[in-house]
mmCIF entry with sequence, helices, sheets and N, C-alpha, C, O atoms, coordinates in Angstrom:
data_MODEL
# 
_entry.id   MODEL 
# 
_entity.id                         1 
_entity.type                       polymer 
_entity.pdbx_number_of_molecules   1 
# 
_entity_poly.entity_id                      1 
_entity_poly.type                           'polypeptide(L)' 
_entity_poly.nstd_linkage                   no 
_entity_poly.nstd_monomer                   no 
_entity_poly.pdbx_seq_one_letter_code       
;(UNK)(UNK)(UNK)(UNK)(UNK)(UNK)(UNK)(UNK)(UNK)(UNK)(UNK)(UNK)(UNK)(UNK)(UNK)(UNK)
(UNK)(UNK)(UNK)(UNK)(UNK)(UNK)(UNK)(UNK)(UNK)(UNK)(UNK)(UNK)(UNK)(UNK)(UNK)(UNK)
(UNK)(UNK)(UNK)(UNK)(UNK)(UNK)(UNK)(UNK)(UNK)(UNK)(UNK)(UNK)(UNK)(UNK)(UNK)(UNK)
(UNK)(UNK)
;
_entity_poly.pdbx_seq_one_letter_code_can   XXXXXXXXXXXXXXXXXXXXXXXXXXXXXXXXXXXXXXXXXXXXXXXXXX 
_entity_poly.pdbx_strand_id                 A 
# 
loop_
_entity_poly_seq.entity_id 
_entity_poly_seq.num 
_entity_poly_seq.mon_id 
_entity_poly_seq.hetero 
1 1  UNK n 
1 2  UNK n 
1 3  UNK n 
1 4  UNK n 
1 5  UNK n 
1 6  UNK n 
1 7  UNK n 
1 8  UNK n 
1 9  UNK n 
1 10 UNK n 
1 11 UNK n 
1 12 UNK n 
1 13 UNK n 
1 14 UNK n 
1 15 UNK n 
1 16 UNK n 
1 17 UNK n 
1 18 UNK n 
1 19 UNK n 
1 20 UNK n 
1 21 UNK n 
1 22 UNK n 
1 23 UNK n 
1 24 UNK n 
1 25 UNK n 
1 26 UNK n 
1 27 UNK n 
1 28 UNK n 
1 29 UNK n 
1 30 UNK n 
1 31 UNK n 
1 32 UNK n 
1 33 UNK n 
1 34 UNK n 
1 35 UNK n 
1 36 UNK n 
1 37 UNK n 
1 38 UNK n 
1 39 UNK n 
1 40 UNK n 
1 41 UNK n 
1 42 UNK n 
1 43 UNK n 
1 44 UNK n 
1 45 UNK n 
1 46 UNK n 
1 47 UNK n 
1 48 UNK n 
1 49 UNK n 
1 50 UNK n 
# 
_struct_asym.id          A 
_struct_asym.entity_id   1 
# 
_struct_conf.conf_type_id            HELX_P 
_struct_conf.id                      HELX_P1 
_struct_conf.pdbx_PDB_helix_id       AA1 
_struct_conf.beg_label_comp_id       UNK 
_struct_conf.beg_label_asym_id       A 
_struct_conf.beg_label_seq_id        36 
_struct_conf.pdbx_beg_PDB_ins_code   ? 
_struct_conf.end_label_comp_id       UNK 
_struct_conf.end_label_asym_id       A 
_struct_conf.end_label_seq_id        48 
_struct_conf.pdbx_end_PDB_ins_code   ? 
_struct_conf.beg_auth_comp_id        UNK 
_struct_conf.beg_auth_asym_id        A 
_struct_conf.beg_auth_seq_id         36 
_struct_conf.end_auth_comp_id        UNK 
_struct_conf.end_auth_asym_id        A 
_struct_conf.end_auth_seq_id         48 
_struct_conf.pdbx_PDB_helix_class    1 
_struct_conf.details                 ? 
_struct_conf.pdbx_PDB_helix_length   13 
# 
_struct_conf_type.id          HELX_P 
_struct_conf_type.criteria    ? 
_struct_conf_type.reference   ? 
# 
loop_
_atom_site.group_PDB 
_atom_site.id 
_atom_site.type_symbol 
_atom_site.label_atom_id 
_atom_site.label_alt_id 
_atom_site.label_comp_id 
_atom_site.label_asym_id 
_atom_site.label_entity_id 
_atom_site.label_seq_id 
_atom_site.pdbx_PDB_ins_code 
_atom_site.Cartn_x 
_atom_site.Cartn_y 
_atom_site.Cartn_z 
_atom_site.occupancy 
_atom_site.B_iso_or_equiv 
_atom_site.pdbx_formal_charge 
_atom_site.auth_seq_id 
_atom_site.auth_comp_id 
_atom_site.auth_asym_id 
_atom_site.auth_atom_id 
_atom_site.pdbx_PDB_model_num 
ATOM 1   N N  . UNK A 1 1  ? -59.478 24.811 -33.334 1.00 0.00 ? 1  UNK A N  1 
ATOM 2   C CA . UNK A 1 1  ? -58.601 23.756 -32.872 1.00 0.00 ? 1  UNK A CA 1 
ATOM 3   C C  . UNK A 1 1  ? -57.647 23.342 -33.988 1.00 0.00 ? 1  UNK A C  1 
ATOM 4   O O  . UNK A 1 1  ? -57.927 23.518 -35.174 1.00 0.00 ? 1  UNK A O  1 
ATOM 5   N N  . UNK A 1 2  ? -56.449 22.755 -33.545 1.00 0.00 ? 2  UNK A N  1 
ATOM 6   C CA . UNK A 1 2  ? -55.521 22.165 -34.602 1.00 0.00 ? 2  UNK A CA 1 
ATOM 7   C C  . UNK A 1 2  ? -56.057 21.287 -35.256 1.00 0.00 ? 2  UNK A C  1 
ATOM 8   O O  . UNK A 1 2  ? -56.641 20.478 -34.534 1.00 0.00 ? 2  UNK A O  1 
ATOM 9   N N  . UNK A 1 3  ? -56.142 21.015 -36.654 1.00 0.00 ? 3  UNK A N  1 
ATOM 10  C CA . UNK A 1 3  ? -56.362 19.375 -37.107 1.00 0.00 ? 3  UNK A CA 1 
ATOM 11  C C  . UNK A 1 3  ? -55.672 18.230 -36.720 1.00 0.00 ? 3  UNK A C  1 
ATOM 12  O O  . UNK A 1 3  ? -56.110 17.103 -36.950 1.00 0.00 ? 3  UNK A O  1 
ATOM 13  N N  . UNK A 1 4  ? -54.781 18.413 -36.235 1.00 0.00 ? 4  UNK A N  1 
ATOM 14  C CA . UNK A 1 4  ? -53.984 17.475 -35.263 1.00 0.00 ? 4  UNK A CA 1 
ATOM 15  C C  . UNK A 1 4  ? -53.819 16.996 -34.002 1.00 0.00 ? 4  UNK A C  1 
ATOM 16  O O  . UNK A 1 4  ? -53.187 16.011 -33.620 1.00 0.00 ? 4  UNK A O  1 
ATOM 17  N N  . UNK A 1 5  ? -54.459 17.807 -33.391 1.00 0.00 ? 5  UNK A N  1 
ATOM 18  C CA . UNK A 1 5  ? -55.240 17.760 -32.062 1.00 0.00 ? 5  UNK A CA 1 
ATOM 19  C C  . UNK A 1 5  ? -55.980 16.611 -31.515 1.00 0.00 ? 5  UNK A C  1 
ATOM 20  O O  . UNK A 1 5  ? -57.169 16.415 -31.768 1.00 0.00 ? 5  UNK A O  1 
ATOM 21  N N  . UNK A 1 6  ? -55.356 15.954 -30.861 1.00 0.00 ? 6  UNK A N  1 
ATOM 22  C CA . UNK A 1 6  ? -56.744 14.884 -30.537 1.00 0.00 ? 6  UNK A CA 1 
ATOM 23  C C  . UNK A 1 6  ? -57.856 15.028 -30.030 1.00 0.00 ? 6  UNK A C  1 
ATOM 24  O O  . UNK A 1 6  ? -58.868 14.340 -30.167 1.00 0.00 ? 6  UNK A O  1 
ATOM 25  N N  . UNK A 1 7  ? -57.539 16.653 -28.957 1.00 0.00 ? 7  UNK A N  1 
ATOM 26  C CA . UNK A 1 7  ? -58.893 16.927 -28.381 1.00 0.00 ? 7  UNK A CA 1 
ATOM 27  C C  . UNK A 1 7  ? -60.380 17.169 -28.923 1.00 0.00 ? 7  UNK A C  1 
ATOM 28  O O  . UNK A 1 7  ? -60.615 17.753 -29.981 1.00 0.00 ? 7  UNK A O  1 
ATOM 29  N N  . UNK A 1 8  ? -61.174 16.744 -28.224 1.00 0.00 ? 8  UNK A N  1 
ATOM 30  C CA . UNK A 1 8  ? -62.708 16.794 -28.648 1.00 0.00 ? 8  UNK A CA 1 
ATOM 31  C C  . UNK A 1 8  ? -63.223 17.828 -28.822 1.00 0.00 ? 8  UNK A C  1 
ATOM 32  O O  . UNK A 1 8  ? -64.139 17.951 -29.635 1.00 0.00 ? 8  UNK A O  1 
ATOM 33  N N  . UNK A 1 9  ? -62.600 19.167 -27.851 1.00 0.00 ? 9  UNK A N  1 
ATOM 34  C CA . UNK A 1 9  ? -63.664 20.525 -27.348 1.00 0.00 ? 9  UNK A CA 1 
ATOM 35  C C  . UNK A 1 9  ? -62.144 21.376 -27.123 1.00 0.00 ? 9  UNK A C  1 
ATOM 36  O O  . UNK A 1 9  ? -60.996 21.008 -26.876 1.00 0.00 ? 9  UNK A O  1 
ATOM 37  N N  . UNK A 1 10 ? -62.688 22.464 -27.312 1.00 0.00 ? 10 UNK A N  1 
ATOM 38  C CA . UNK A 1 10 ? -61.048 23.535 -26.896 1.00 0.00 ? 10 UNK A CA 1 
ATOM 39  C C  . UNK A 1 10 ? -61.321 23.998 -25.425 1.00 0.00 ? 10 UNK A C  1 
ATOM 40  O O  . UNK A 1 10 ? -62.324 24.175 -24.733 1.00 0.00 ? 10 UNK A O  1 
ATOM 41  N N  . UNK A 1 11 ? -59.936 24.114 -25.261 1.00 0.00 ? 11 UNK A N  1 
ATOM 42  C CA . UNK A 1 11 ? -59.714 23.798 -24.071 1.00 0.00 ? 11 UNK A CA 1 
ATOM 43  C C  . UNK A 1 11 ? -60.318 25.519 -23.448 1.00 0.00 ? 11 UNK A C  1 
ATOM 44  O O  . UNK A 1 11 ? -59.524 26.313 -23.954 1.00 0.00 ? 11 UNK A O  1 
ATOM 45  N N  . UNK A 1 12 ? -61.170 26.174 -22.751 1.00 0.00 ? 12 UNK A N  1 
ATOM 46  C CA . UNK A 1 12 ? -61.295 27.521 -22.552 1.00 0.00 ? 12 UNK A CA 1 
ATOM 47  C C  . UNK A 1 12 ? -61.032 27.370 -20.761 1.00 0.00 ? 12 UNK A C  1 
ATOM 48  O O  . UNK A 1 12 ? -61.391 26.659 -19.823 1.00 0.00 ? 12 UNK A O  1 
ATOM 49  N N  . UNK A 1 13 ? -60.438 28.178 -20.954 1.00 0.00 ? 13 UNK A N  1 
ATOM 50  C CA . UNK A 1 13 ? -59.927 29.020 -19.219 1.00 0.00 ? 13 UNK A CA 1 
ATOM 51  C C  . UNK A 1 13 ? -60.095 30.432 -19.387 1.00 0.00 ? 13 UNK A C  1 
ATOM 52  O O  . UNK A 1 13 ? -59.854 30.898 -20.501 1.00 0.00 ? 13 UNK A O  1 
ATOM 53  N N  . UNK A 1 14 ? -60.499 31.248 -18.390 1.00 0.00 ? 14 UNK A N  1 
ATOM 54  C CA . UNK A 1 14 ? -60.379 32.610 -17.766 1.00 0.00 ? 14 UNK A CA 1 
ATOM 55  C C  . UNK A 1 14 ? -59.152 33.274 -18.132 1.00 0.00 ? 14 UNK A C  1 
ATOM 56  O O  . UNK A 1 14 ? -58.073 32.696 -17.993 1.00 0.00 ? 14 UNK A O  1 
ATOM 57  N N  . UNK A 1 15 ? -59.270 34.890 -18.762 1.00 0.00 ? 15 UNK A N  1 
ATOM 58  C CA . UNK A 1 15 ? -58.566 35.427 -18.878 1.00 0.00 ? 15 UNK A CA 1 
ATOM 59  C C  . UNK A 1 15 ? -58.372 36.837 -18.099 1.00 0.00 ? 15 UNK A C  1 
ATOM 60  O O  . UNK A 1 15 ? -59.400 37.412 -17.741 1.00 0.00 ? 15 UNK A O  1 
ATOM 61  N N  . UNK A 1 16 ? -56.920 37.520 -17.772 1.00 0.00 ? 16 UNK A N  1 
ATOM 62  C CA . UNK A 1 16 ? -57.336 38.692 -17.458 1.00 0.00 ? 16 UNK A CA 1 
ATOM 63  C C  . UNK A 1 16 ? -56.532 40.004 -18.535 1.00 0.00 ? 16 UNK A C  1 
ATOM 64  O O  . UNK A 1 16 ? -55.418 40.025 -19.058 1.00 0.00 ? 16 UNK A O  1 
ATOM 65  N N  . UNK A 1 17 ? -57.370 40.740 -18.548 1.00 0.00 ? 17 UNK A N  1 
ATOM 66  C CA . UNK A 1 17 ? -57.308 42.194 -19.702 1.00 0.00 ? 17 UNK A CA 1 
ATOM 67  C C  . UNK A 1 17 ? -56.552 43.345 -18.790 1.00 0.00 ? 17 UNK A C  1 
ATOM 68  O O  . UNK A 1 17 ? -57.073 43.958 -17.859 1.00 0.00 ? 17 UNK A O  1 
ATOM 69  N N  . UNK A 1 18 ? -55.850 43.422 -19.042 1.00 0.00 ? 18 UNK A N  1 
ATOM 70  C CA . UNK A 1 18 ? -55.893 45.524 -18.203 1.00 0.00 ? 18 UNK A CA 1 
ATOM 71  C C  . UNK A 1 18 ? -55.166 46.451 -19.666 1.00 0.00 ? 18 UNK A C  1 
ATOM 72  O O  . UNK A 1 18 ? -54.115 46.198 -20.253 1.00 0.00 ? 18 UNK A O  1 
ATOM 73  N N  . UNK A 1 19 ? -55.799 47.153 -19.840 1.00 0.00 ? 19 UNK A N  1 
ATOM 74  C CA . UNK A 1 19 ? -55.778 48.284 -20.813 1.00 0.00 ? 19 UNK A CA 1 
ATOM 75  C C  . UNK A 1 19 ? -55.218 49.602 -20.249 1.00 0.00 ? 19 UNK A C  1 
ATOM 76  O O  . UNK A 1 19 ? -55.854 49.935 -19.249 1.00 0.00 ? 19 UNK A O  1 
ATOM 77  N N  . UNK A 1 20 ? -54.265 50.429 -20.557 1.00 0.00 ? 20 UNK A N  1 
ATOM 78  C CA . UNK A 1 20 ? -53.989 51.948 -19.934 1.00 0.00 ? 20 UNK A CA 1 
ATOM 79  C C  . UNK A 1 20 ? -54.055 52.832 -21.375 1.00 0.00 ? 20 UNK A C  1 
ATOM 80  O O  . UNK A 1 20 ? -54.170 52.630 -22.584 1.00 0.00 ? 20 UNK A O  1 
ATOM 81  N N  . UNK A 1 21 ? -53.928 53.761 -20.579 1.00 0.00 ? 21 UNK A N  1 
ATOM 82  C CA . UNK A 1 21 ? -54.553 54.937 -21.605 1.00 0.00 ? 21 UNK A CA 1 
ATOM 83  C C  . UNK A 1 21 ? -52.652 55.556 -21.717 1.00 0.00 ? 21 UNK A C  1 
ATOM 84  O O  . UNK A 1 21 ? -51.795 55.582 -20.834 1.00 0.00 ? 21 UNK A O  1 
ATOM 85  N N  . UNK A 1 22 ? -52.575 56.004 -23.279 1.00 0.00 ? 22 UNK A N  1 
ATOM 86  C CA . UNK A 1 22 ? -50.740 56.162 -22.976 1.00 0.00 ? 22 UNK A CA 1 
ATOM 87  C C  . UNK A 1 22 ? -50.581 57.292 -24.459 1.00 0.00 ? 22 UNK A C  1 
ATOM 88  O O  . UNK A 1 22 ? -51.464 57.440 -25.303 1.00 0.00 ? 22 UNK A O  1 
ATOM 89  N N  . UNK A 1 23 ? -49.648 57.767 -24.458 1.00 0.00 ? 23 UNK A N  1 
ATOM 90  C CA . UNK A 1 23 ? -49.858 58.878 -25.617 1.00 0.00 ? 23 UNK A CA 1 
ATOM 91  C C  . UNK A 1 23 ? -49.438 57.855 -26.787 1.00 0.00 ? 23 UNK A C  1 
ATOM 92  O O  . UNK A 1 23 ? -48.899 56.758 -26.642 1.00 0.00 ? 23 UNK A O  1 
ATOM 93  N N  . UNK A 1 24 ? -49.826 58.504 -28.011 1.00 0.00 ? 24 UNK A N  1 
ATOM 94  C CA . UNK A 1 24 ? -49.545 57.628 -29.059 1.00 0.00 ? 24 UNK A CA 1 
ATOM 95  C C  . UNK A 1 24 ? -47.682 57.574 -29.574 1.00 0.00 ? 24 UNK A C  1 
ATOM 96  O O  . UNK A 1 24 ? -46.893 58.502 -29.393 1.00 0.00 ? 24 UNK A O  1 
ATOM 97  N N  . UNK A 1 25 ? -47.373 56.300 -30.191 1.00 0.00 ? 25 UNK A N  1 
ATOM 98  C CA . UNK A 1 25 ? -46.091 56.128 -30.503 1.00 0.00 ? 25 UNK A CA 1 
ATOM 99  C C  . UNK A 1 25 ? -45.667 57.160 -31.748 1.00 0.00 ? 25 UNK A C  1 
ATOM 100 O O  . UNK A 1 25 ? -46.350 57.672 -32.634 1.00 0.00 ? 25 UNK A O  1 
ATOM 101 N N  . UNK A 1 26 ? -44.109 57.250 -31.402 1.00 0.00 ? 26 UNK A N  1 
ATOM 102 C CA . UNK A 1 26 ? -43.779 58.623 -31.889 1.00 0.00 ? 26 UNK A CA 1 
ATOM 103 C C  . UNK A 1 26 ? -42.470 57.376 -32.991 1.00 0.00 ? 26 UNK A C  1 
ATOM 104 O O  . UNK A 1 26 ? -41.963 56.379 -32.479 1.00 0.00 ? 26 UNK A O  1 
ATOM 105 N N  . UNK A 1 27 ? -42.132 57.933 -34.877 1.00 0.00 ? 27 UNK A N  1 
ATOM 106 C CA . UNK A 1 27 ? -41.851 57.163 -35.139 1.00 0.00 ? 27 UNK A CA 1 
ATOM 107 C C  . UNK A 1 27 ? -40.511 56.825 -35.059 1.00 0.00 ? 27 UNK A C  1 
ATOM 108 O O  . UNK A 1 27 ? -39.958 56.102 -35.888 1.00 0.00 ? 27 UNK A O  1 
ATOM 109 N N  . UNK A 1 28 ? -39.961 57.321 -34.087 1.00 0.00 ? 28 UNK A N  1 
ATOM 110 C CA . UNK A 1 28 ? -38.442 57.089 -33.490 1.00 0.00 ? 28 UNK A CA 1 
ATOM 111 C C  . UNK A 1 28 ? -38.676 56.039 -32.291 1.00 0.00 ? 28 UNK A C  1 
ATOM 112 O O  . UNK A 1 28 ? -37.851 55.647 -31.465 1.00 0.00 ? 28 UNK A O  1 
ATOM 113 N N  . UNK A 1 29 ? -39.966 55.710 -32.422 1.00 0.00 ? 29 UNK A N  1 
ATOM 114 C CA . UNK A 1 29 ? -39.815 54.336 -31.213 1.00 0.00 ? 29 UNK A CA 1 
ATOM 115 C C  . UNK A 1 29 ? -39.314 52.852 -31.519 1.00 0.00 ? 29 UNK A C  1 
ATOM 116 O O  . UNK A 1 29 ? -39.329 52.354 -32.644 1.00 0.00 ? 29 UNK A O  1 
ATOM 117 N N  . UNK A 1 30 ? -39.032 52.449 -30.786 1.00 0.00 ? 30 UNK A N  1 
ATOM 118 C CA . UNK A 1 30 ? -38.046 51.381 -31.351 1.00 0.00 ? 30 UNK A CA 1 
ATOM 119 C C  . UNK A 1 30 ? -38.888 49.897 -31.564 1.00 0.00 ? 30 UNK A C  1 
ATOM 120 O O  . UNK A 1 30 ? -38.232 48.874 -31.760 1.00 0.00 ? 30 UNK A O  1 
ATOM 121 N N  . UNK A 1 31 ? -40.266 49.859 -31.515 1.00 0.00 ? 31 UNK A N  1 
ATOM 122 C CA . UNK A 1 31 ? -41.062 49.020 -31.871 1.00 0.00 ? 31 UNK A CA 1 
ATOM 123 C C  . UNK A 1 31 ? -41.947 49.455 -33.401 1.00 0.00 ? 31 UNK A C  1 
ATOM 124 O O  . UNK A 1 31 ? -42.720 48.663 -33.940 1.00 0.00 ? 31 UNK A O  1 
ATOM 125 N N  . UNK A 1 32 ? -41.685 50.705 -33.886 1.00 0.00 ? 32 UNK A N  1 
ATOM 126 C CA . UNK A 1 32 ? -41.869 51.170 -35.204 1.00 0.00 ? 32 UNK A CA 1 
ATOM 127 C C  . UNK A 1 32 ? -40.577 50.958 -35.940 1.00 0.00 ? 32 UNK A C  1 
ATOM 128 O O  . UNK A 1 32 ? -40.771 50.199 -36.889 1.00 0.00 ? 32 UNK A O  1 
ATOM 129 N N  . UNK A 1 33 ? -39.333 51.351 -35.847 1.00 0.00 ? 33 UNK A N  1 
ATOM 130 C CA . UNK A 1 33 ? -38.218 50.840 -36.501 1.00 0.00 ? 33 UNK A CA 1 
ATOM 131 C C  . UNK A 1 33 ? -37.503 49.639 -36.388 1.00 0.00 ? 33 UNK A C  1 
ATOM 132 O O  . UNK A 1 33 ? -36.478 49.507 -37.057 1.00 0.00 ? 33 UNK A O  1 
ATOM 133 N N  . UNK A 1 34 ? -37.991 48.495 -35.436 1.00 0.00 ? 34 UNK A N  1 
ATOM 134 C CA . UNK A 1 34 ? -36.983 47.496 -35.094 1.00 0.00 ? 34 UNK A CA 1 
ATOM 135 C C  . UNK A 1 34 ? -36.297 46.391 -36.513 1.00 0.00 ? 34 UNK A C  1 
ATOM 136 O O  . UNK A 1 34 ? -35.222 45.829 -36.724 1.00 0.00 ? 34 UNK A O  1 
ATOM 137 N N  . UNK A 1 35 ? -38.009 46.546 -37.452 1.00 0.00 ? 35 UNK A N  1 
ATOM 138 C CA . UNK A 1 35 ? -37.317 45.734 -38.365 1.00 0.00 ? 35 UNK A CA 1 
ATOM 139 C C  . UNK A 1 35 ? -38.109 46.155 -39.807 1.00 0.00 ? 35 UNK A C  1 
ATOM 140 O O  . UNK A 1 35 ? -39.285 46.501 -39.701 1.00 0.00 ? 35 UNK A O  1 
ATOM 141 N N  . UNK A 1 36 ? -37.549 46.133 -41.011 1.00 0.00 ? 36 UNK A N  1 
ATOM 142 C CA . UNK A 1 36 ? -38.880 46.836 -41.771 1.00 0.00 ? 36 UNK A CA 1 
ATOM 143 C C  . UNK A 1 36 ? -40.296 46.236 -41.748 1.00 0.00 ? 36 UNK A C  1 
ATOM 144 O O  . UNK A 1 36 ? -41.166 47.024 -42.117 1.00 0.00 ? 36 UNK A O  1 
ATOM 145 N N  . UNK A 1 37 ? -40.663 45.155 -41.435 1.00 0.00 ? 37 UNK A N  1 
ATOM 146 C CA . UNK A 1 37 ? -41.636 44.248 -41.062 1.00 0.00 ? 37 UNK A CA 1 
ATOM 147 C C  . UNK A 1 37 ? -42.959 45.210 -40.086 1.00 0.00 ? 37 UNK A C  1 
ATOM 148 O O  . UNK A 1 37 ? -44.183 45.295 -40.190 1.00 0.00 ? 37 UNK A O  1 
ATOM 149 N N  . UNK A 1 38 ? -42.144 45.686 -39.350 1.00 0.00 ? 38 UNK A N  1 
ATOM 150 C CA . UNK A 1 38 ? -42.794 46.614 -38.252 1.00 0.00 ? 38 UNK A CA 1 
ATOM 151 C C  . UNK A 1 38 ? -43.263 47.915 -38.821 1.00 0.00 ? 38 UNK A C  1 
ATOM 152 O O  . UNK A 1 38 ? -44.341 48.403 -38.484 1.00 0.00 ? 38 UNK A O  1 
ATOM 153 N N  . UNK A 1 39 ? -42.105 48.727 -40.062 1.00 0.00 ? 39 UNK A N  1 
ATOM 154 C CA . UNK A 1 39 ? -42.220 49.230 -40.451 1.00 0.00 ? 39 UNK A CA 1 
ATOM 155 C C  . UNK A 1 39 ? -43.354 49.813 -41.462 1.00 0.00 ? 39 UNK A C  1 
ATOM 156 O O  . UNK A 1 39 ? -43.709 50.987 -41.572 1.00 0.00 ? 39 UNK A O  1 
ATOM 157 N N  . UNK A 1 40 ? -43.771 48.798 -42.091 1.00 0.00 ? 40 UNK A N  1 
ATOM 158 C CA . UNK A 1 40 ? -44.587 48.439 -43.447 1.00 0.00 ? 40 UNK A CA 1 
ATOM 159 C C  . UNK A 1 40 ? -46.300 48.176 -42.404 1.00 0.00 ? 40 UNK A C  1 
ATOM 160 O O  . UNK A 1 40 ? -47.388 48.685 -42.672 1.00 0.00 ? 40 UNK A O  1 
ATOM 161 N N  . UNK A 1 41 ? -46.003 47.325 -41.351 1.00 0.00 ? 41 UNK A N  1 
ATOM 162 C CA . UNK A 1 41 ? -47.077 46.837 -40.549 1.00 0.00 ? 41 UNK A CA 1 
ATOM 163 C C  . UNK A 1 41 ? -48.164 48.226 -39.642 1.00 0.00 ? 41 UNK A C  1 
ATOM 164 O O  . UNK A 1 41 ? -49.309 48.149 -39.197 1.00 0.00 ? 41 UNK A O  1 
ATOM 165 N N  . UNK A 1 42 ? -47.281 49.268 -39.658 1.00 0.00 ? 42 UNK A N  1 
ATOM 166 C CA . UNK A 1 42 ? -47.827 50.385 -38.840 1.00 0.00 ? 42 UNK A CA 1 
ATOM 167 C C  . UNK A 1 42 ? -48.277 51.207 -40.106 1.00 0.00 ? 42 UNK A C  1 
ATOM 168 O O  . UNK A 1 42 ? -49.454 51.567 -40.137 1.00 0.00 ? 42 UNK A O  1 
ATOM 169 N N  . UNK A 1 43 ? -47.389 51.557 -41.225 1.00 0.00 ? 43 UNK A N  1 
ATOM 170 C CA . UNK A 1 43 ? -47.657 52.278 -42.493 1.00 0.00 ? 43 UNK A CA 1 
ATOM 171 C C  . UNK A 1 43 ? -49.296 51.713 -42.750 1.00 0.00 ? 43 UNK A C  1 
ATOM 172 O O  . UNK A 1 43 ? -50.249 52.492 -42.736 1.00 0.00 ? 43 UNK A O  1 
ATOM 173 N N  . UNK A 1 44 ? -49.424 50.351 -42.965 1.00 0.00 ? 44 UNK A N  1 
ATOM 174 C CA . UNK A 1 44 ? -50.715 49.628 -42.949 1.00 0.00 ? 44 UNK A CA 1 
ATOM 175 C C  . UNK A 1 44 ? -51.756 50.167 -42.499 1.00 0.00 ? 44 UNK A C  1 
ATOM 176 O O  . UNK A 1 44 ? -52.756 50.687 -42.994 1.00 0.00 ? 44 UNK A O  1 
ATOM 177 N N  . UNK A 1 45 ? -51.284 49.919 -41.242 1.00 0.00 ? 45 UNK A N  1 
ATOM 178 C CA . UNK A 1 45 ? -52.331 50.638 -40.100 1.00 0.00 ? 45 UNK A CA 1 
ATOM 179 C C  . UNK A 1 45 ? -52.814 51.837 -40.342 1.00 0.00 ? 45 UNK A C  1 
ATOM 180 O O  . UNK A 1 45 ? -53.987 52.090 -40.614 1.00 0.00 ? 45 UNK A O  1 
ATOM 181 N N  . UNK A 1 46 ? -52.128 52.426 -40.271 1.00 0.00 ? 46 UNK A N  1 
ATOM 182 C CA . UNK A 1 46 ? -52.451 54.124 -40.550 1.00 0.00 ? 46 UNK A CA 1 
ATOM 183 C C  . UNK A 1 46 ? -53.159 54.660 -41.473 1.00 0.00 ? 46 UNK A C  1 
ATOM 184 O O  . UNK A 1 46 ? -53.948 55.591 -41.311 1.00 0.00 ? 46 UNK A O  1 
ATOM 185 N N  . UNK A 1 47 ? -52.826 53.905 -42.839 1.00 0.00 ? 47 UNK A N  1 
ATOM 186 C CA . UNK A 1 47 ? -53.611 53.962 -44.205 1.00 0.00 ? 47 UNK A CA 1 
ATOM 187 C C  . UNK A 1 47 ? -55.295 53.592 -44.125 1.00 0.00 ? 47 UNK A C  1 
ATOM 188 O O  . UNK A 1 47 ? -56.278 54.212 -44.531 1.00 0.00 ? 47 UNK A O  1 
ATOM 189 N N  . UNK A 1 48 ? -55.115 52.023 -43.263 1.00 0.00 ? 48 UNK A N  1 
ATOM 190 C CA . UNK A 1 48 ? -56.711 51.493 -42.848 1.00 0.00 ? 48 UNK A CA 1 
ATOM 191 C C  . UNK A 1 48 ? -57.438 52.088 -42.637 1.00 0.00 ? 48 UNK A C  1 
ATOM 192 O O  . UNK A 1 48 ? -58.555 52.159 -43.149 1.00 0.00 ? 48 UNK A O  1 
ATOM 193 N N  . UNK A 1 49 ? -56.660 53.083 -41.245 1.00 0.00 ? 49 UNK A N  1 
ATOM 194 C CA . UNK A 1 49 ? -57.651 53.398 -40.226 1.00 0.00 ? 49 UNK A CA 1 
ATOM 195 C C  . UNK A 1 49 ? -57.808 55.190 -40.955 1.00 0.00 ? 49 UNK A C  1 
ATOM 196 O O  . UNK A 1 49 ? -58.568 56.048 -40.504 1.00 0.00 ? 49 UNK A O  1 
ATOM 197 N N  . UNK A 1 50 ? -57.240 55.295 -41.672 1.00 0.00 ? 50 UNK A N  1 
ATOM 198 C CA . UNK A 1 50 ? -57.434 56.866 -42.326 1.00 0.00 ? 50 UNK A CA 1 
ATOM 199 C C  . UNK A 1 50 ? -58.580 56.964 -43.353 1.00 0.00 ? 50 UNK A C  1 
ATOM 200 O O  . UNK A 1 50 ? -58.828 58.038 -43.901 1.00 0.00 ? 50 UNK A O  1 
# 
């Protein structure tokens, strides 16, 4: 919760998920180049998970 929050308890409601299965991003996609931010953020990734 915020520290600023007046509430007592957080607030929880129902969510819904749907997941698809999709080939992996290729790095001419425009959510890998949009900003170097994105850029540096996937490089990350890749390093982690290697």
């Amino acid at each position: 919760m915020h520290p600023l929050s007046p509430a007592t308890e957080y607030p929880r409601k129902p969510i819904k998920a749907t997941v698809y299965r999709c080939e992996p991003g290729k790095k001419e996609d425009p959510c890998f180049t949009w900003c170097p931010e994105n850029e540096r953020g996937f490089i990350a990734t890749e390093l982690y998970l290697a």
